[in-house]
Each structure stands twice: as C-alpha cells, then as structure tokens.
Steps between C-alpha positions, in 0.01 A plus 500: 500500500342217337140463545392091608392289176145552467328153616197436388245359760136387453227716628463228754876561635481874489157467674638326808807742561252784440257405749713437790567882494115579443390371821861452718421864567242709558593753306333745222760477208732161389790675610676167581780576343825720615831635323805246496799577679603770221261744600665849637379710768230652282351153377672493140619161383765455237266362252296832454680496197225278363224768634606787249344281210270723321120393538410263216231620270231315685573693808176725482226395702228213426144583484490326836773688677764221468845578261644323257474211352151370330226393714362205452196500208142452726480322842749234562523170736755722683166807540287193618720404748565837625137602491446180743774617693296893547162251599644365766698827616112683517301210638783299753853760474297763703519743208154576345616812302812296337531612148410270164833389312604673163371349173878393462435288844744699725373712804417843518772579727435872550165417619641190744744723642261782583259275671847345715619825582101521711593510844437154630456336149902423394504191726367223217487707210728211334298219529210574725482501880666153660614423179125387361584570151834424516442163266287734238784714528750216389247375216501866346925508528525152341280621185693818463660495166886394502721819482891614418597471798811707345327757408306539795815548712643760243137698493452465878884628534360821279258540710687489830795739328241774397276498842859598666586767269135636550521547833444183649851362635499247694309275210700222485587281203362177369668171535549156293413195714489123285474676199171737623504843563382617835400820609637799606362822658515528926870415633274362809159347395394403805529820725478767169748792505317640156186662532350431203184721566723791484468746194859500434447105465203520297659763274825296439236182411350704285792567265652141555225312376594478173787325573348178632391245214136436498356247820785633671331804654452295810799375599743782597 
C-alpha cells in the first residue's frame, strides 16, 4: 500500500479539522477516526506493516508524561493559549477541578479523562458546557506547534496495531484526511463499544504508550 504524500498544513488548518471532532461529539477520547475499507474482521488494516517500526530512541517517557519528541524549552505562546483555554474551562466550562496544561503546553490528558469518566461530568469536557470555551479552545489549537502530519499517522497506526494485539480488538486504525491524520480508537464514537475504564483497557494503554510521538497522547 502506499501511504498519502504527507501535506503539510498550518497549525491554523490542522486546528479547524481537529476541532470539529472535539466538540461534534460528546465524547471522552478523539476517536474520530475509523479503519478504511481494508480492515478484516478483527480490525487489522493492511498498512500495519508500518506499525512494527521499532520505537525510536526518544520513545521513553518525558519528565511530563508525554513521549517522544522534545518539548518545547519554557512556556510557549501555544502554553498561554492553552492555559487561557483551562481559565475559562474552571470559571465558565463548568469544570472547576480541570487540570493546568504541561510545561510543553499540551493537556494532561490522564487527568481530563478521569474527571470525564465522573458520572455526569463527560457532557462538555471538550470545550466547556454549551460550548462556552469553545473559542479558547480554537485559540489554544491554532497556537499548537505545526506537526508531521506523516508521522503522526504512522505513530498513531503503532499505536492502534499494538492496543489490538494487547487485548484490545476492536481499536480501530487511524486515517489520512487532506493531508492530516485523524484519529483512531472506538469503531463507534458516539455510542462507545470500548470501555475504556476497564483494566484490560488500561493495561493495554499502559504498554502502548510508547508508541505515540510526544503531544499525541491525546488523540487516540
């Protein structure tokens, strides 16, 4: 198979695409994404040839819990924005107890996710309740630092290859859309078939998250 030319977009472009799926759905992970037509019955996709890459030497974990990849040195425009983004979340988004970004300026996922998965709380935990942070939301995306989008696919492709082998097999693939990489994870986002509060879930995370680059521990 051959892979789609890598197409590089500005922040601003990836930002857009990315934040329809944010707040389209109310969901706790981006999963927006879903195998192509070469999937078999178990979820594999042809291209899983790409996922048996060894990890690159930067694969260990960052001081901040993200993988790969350098951080960027001290607080950023893009950690401004975001932190913005986490005021309004606490004081309008309904979400007092939402968690300070990274140093590096990306969320703290594991702690976002835990206070989603709250009974009652998952509904706005993507840019606040009604959508009130929805344009601090888009302010942090468009400051995010521009990324291979390549690369992204072919880590998030990893990612999706080794959560089925560990157990978790209906994890679907990551696609290519204009050049950007979406998502993978739930076949069905918006009614979830993958309960990711499971241990067998959490276990298979646990072992996979090496194999998405750093910023990407988000996304899938």
């Amino acid at each position: 198979m051959t892979f789609p030319r890598t197409n590089p977009r500005s922040p601003r472009t990836t930002a857009r695409l990315r934040l329809t799926a944010l707040v389209a759905l109310p969901v706790l992970a981006l999963t927006v994404g879903c195998g192509g037509g070469d999937d078999g019955a178990d979820g594999t996709k042809k291209s899983d040839v790409v996922a048996d890459v060894p990890d690159t030497p930067g694969a260990s974990a960052e001081k901040d819990g993200n993988k790969t990849g350098a951080p960027p040195a001290g607080k950023s425009a893009f950690y401004d924005a975001q932190l913005k983004y986490v005021q309004c979340m606490r004081v309008k988004g309904g979400y007092k107890d939402f968690p300070d970004p990274k140093l590096s300026g990306y969320l703290d996922w594991d702690k976002v996710n835990e206070i989603g998965s709250q009974p009652g709380r998952n509904e706005g935990i993507k840019g606040g309740r009604n959508g009130a942070c929805v344009t601090e939301l888009r302010a942090a995306m468009d400051a995010e630092p521009e990324r291979d989008q390549q690369k992204s696919y072919e880590s998030m492709l990893a990612h999706a290859k080794c959560m089925r082998d560990n157990g978790v097999s209906r994890f679907t693939n990551p696609t290519m859309s204009g050049g950007n990489a979406q998502p993978g994870g739930d076949p069905n986002p918006a009614s979830p078939s993958i309960d990711t509060d499971s241990p067998a879930y959490k276990k298979a995370r646990k072992a996979c998250e090496s194999k998405l680059l750093y910023g990407l521990d988000g996304m899938q």
